[in-house]
C-alpha positions, 0 to 999 in steps of 0.5 A: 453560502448564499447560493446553497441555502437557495439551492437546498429550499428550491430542491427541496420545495420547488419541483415539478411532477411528471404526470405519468411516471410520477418522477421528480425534476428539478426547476429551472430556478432549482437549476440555476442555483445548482450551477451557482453551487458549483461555479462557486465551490469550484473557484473556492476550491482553487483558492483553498483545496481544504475547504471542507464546506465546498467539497461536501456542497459538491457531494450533495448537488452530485449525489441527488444527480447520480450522473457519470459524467458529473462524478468524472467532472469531480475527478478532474477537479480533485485531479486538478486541485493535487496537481498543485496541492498533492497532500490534500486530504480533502481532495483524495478524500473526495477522489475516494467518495466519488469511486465509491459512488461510481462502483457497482453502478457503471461498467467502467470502474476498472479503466477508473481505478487503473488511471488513478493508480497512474496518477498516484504514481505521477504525484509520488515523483513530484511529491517525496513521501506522500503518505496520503497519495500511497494510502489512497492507492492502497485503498484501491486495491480493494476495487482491483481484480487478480490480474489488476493486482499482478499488473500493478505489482509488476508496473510498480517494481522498477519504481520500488527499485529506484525510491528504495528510501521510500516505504510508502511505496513497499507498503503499496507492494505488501497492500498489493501482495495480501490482495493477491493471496486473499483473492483466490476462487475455491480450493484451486491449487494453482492460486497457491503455487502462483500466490508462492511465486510471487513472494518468492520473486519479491523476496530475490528482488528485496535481497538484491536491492539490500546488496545495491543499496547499503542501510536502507532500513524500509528493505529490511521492514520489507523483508520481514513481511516477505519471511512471515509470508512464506513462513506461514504459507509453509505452516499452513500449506493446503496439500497436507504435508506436515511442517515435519515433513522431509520436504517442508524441512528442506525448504526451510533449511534452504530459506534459513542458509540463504539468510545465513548467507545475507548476515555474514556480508551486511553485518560486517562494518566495512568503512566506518567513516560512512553511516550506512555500513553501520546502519546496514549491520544494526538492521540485519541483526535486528532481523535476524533476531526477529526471525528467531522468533518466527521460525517453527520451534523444531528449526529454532535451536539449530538456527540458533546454533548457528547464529553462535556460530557466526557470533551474532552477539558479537555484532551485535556489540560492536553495532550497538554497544550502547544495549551491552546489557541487553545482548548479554541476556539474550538466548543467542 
C-alpha cells in the first residue's frame, strides 16, 4: 500500500516534458515505485488470487502504459493464479478487462481469444462444473469472427459428448450457435441455409446422445433451444414461403414424426430398479408438453391427437404420480 500512494504522487506530480513533441514520461523514481507496484501486487496475488486491491493497482499502472507486451504479462499472471485456482472471479475478471483493453487496439486479438478458448477448455477438465470458466468463454464469443464460431462449435463437439452432465458446456455451444445466426452480411441466403444446417446437425448429434446416455436432463434443456431454433426459422423464413405452405407444412410434419419417434422408447421405464429410465421418461414428457406450446396453432390439434394416441397422460402418471391432479386438467 505504501509502494502505491508513492506511485500515485510521483506519477502524477513528477514527470518530465519532452521539449518538442510536449509528450509526458515518467521519472526514474515514478519508475521505480511502478515496479515496486507490481512486484508486490504480484506475490500478494499468489498468495490471495481475490484480492481485489491488487488486481485494480495492476489495472492502473498497465492502463496509463497501454503496452502489449505488459497486457500479455497480465494474462500470464491471470493464467498462472487459475492454474491453482480455477474458480477465481478476480482473475477471469481481469482476463476480461485485459482483452477489452487490447481489442481494437492490436491486429492480434484473434490469435488471443482462440488461446483463451483453449484455455478455458484445459481448466474445464481439471475443474467439473465451472461456471465462471464457461461464462468467460461465452463472453468471448462476442470478439469471434463467423469462421471462429463455426471452428469453436465444432472443436467443442467431442468434448460436449463426452461431459454430457455438464450444462455449462451446452450452453457455450447455444452462446456459440446465436452468434452464428446473428452474425450474417446483408440478405445473403447462403447465411440461412448454412445458419439451418447448423441446427439441424446440432439437433442429429443431441438425439443421439440422449439414445447413449440415459436421464441426463441438460440433452433435454439442450433440445428444447435446438426445437425453438428451428420453429422460428420456419416462422420467420426469409424466402416468403407462408408457414401454411405445403412445404413449411411438410417440414414441420417431418420434425414432429421425428419427435414422436423419440417419446415412444425414452418414456418408456425400462428397469426400475435404476433412476435414470425414470428420469429419462419425466424429461421427454416435460418436453414434449413444452413443445405443444411452441408449435404454430395449425399443427397443435393433430400434434395433440397423437400424443393421445400414444397415452401421453399415461406416462405421465406412471412417472409422475405425485402431480395426478395436475395431468387430469391437461388438454392432452
Amino acid at each position: 500500500m505504501d509502494a502505491m500512494e508513492q506511485y500515485k504522487t510521483h506519477s502524477d506530480l513528477s514527470v518530465n516534458k519532452h521539449e518538442d513533441k510536449n509528450m509526458v514520461y515518467p521519472s526514474s523514481s515514478c519508475q521505480s515505485f511502478e515496479s515496486e507496484v507490481m512486484k508486490h501486487s504480484r506475490a500478494l496475488l499468489l498468495l490471495s488470487c481475490d484480492l481485489g486491491t491488487a488486481w485494480n493497482a495492476r489495472k492502473l499502472v498497465v492502463s496509463k502504459k497501454q503496452q502489449l507486451p505488459m497486457f500479455t504479462d497480465e494474462l500470464h499472471l491471470s493464467a498462472l493464479v487459475l492454474s491453482y485456482s480455477h474458480k477465481s472471479e478476480q482473475a477471469w475478471s481481469h482476463r476480461r478487462w485485459v482483452i477489452k483493453m487490447i481489442a481494437g487496439k492490436y491486429s492480434n486479438l484473434q490469435q488471443i481469444i482462440a488461446k483463451e478458448s483453449e484455455l478455458v477448455e484445459k481448466i474445464a477438465e481439471r475443474s467439473k462444473m465451472n461456471y465462471r470458466a464457461w461464462n468467460h468463454r461465452c463472453w468471448l464469443v462476442s470478439y469471434m469472427t463467423r469462421e471462429q464460431m463455426l471452428y469453436e462449435l465444432k472443436k467443442s463437439r467431442d468434448w460436449a459428448g463426452l461431459h454430457v452432465a455438464d450444462n455449462s458446456c451446452f450452453h457455450y455451444r447455444r452462446r456459440l450457435m446465436l452468434g452464428i445466426s446473428e452474425n450474417k452480411q446483408g440478405d445473403d441466403p447462403s447465411y440461412d441455409v448454412e445458419n439451418y444446417q447448423v441446427v439441424k446437425e446440432e439437433l442429429d448429434l443431441n438425439e443421439a446422445l440422449i439414445k447413449r446416455y440415459i436421464g441426463r436432463e441438460a440433452l433435454w434443456l439442450h433440445r428444447r433451444f435446438l426445437s425453438l431454433c428451428l420453429i422460428r426459422h420456419w416462422m420467420t423464413t426469409t424466402d416468403g414461403i407462408s408457414c401454411h405452405s405445403t412445404s413449411m407444412a411438410n417440414e414441420i410434419n417431418i420434425f414432429l414424426d421425428k419427435e414422436l419417434c423419440l417419446l415412444d422408447p425414452c418414456s418408456t421405464i425400462q428397469d426400475m430398479e435404476f433412476e435414470d429410465f425414470e428420469a429419462q421418461a419425466i424429461y421427454s414428457t416435460m418436453y414434449f408438453l413444452w413443445l405443444i406450446k411452441q408449435i404454430p396453432e395449425f399443427r397443435k390439434i393433430e400434434l395433440q391427437e397423437k400424443l393421445k394416441a400414444g397415452n401421453l397422460k399415461n406416462i405421465l402418471h406412471k412417472t409422475c404420480p405425485e402431480r395426478s391432479f395436475l395431468w387430469d386438467v391437461l388438454e392432452l
